[in-house]
ZAMARGU-4260 file (C-alpha; in steps of 0.2 Angstrom, whole numbers, plus 5000, padded with zeros to 4 digits):
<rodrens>
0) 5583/5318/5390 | 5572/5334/5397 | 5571/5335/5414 | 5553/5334/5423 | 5546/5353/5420
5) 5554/5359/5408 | 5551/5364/5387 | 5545/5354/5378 | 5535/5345/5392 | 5529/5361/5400
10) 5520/5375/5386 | 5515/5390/5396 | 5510/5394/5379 | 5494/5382/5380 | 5485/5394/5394
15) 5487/5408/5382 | 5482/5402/5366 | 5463/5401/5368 | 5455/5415/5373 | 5442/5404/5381
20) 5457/5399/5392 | 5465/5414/5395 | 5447/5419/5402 | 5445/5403/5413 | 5465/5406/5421
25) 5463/5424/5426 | 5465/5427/5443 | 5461/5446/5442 | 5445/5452/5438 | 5439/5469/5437
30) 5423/5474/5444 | 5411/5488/5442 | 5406/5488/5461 | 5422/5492/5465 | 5425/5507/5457
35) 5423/5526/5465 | 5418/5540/5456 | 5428/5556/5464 | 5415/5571/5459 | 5419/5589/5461
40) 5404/5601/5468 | 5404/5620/5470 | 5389/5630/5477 | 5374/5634/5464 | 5362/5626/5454
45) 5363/5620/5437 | 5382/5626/5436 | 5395/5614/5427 | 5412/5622/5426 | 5424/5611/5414
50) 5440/5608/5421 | 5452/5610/5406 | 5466/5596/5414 | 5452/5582/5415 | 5444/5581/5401
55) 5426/5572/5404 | 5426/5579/5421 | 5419/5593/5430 | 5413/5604/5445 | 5395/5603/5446
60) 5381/5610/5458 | 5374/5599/5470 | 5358/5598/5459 | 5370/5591/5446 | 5381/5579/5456
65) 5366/5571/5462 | 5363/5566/5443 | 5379/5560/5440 | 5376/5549/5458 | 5359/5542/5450
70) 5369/5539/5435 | 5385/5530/5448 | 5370/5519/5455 | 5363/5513/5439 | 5380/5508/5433
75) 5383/5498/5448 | 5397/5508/5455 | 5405/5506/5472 | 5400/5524/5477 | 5405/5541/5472
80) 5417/5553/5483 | 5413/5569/5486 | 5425/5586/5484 | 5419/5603/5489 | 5425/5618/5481
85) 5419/5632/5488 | 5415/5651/5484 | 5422/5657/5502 | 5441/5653/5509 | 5449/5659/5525
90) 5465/5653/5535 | 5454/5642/5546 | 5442/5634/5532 | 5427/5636/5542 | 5416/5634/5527
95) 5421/5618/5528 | 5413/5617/5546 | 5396/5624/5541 | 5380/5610/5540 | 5375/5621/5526
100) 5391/5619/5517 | 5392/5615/5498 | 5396/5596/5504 | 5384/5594/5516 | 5370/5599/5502
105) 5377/5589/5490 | 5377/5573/5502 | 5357/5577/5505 | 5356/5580/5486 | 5364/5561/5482
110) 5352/5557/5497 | 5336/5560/5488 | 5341/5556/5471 | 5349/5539/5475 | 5348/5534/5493
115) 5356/5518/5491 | 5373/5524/5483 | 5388/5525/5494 | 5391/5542/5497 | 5410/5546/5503
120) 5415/5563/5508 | 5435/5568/5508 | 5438/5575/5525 | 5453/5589/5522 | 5453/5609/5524
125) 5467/5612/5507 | 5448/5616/5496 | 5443/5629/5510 | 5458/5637/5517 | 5464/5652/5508
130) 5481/5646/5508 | 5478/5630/5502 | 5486/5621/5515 | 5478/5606/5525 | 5475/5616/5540
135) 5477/5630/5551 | 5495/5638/5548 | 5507/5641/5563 | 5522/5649/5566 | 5532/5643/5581
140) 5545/5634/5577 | 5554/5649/5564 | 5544/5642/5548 | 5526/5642/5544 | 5516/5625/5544
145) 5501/5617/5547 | 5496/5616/5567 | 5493/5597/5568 | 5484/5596/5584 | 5475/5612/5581
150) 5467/5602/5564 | 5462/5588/5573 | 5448/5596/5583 | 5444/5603/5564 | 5444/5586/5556
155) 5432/5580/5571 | 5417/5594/5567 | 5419/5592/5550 | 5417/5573/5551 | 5402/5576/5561
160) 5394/5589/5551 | 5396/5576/5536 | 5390/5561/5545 | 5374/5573/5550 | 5371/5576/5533
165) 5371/5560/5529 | 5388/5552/5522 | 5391/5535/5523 | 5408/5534/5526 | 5423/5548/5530
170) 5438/5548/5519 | 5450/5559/5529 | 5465/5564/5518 | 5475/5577/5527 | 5492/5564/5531
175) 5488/5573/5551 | 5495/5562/5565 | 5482/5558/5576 | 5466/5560/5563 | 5458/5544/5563
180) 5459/5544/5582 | 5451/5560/5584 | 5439/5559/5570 | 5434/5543/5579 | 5430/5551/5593
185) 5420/5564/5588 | 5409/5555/5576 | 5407/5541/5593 | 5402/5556/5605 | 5390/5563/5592
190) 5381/5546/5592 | 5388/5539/5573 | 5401/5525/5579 | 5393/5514/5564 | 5401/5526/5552
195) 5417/5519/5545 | 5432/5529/5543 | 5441/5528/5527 | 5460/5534/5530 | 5473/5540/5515
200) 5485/5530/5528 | 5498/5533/5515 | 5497/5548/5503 | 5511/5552/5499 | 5518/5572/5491
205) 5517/5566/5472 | 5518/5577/5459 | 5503/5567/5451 | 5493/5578/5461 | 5493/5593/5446
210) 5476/5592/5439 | 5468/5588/5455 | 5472/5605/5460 | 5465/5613/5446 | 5448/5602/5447
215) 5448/5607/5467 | 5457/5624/5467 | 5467/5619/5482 | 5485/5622/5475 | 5496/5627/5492
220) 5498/5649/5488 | 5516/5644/5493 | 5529/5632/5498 | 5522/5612/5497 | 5514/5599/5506
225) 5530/5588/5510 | 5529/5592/5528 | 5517/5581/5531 | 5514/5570/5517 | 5524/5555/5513
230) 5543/5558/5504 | 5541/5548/5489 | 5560/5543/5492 | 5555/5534/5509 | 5556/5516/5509
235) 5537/5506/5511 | 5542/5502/5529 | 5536/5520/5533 | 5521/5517/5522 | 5515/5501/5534
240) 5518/5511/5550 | 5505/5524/5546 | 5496/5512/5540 | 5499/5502/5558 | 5495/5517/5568
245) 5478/5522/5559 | 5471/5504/5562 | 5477/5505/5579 | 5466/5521/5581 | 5452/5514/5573
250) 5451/5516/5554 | 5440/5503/5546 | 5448/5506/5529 | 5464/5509/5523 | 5470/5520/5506
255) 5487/5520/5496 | 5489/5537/5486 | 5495/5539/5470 | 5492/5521/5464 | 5502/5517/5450
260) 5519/5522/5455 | 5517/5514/5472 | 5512/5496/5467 | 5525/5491/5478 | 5517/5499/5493
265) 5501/5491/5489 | 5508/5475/5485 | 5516/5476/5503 | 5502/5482/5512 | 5489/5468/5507
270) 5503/5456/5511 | 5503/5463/5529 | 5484/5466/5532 | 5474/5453/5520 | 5461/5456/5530
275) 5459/5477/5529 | 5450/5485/5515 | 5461/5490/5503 | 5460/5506/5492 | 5470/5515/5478
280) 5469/5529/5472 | 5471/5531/5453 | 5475/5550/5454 | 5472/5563/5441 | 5490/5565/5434
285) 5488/5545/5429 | 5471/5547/5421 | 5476/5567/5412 | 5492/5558/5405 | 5483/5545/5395
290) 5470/5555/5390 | 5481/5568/5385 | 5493/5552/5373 | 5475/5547/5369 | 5468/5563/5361
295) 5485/5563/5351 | 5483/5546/5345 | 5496/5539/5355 | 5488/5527/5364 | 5473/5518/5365
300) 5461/5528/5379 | 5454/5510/5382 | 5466/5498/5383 | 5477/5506/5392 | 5464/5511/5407
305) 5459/5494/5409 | 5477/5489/5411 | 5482/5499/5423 | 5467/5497/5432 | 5471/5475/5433
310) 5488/5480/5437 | 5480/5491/5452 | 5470/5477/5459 | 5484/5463/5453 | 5493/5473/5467
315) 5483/5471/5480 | 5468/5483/5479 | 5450/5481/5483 | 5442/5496/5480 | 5447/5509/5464
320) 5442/5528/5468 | 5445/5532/5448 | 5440/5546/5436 | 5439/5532/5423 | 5424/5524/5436
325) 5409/5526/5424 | 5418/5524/5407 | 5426/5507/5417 | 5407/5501/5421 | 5401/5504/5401
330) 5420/5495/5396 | 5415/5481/5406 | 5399/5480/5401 | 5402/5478/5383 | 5417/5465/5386
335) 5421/5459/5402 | 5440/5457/5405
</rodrens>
């Protein structure tokens, strides 16, 4: 005699079987709108610079970008988020402070050419400092790092200038303390307090961040970024206290960096806030990898995308800043999964 619940009564087999049923008892569903297209734009016109880590991927004038934004809006992305590369660095990054900057042409470029696509603009100074660190570098305490407070006042006039030129929502990624608060700020006193903030509340120092740096040229010219982002060994607690203390200053949305080893923390996070926004980043070590295990054969390019992708949102994850954005869109659009 089986007991109630158990084989042979109970077939979990039976919602696998059909596909027609597999279809009708998924709770996880991947959607076009929800993806962001990271694009990379240098100063020029008609200029496309491959970037040999991600294949399909490139840094593009803002004449250029502003197609590949047309091309985001037909597709029905989310949005595209906007990287600058530019020709001139100093210890301070004030290019990055200029309204004539390469980002603030590109975000008037994506203006005109697809006014209704989300434009997002990373808010950092690693591209534009000749050191490639996130900020203005000090010395007092014996060892050179970044002045945190002295950044802040940067990450305020660089969030205005973008919001000037028209960005629809600031993506600050530095891992500062105090940067949503003072972005806030700025952006209120300048008259934009209807732009939203999205924060890298937890980005943490990942080694996934390789190809990234070739795509941004914003590798540090010496020691690392551990100083002020996340230790990968740290448990989530410290994860959902940044997290805490840029909601409590006024982020709108939040962002998990990498994604795919940190499902945990975005697991955790969505359990503690269902209500925030939540974003992943799927960074370019995860998509180089299986591109790389793809153009060997290794893998399917495909499959293994989407998967990751599910597993992403299965986590927690509303929104998808991928590289695999527009290749997810035409995916989907053949077969929706």
């Amino acid at each position: 005699m089986n007991p109630q619940g158990m084989f042979p009564t109970v077939r979990l087999r039976r919602l696998r079987y059909l596909p027609a049923v597999r279809r009708l008892v998924r709770q996880v569903h991947l959607r076009t709108e929800q993806m962001i297209l990271p694009l990379f734009v240098r100063p020029g016109r008609a200029v496309k610079k491959e970037i040999p880590s991600m294949p399909g991927h490139y840094q593009l004038s803002p004449d250029l970008a502003a197609e590949e934004v047309r091309e985001a809006g037909r597709l029905g992305l989310g949005g595209v988020l906007l990287f600058g590369v530019p020709e001139h660095k100093d210890p301070e990054g004030r290019e990055a402070l200029r309204p004539d900057g390469v980002i603030p042409q590109a975000i008037r470029a994506a203006k005109d050419a697809a006014p209704n696509v989300l434009v997002i603009t990373d808010l950092c100074f690693c591209e534009y400092t000749d050191h490639g660190h996130c900020g203005p570098l000090y010395q007092r305490t014996g060892r050179t790092d970044v002045d945190n407070d002295a950044t802040l006042e940067l990450l305020g006039q660089q969030a205005v200038v973008h919001a000037q030129a028209g960005a629809d929502l600031i993506a600050p990624s530095g891992m500062m303390d105090g940067m949503v608060g003072a972005i806030r700020k700025a952006l209120d006193a300048a008259g934009f307090s209807d732009v939203p903030i999205l924060s890298y509340s937890a980005k943490y120092a990942s080694a996934f961040y390789g190809p990234f740096r070739q795509a941004a040229e914003s590798a540090p010219q010496f020691g690392d970024r551990r100083s002020y982002q996340m230790d990968p060994a740290v448990r989530t607690e410290q994860a959902l206290r940044e997290i805490e203390l840029d909601l409590a200053e006024g982020a709108d949305m939040v962002m998990v960096k990498p994604a795919l080893a940190y499902l945990d923390v975005i697991r955790e996070v969505r359990r503690r806030w269902p209500e925030v926004p939540l974003a992943a980043y799927n960074v370019s070590g995860e998509y180089s990898m299986v591109k790389a295990a793809a153009e060997q054969g290794w893998l399917d390019e495909k499959l293994i995308a989407l998967e990751m992708l599910t597993a992403i949102c299965r986590a927690g994850a509303d929104i998808l800043i991928t590289y695999w954005a527009k290749q997810t869109a035409h995916w989907l659009a053949e077969s929706p999964i």
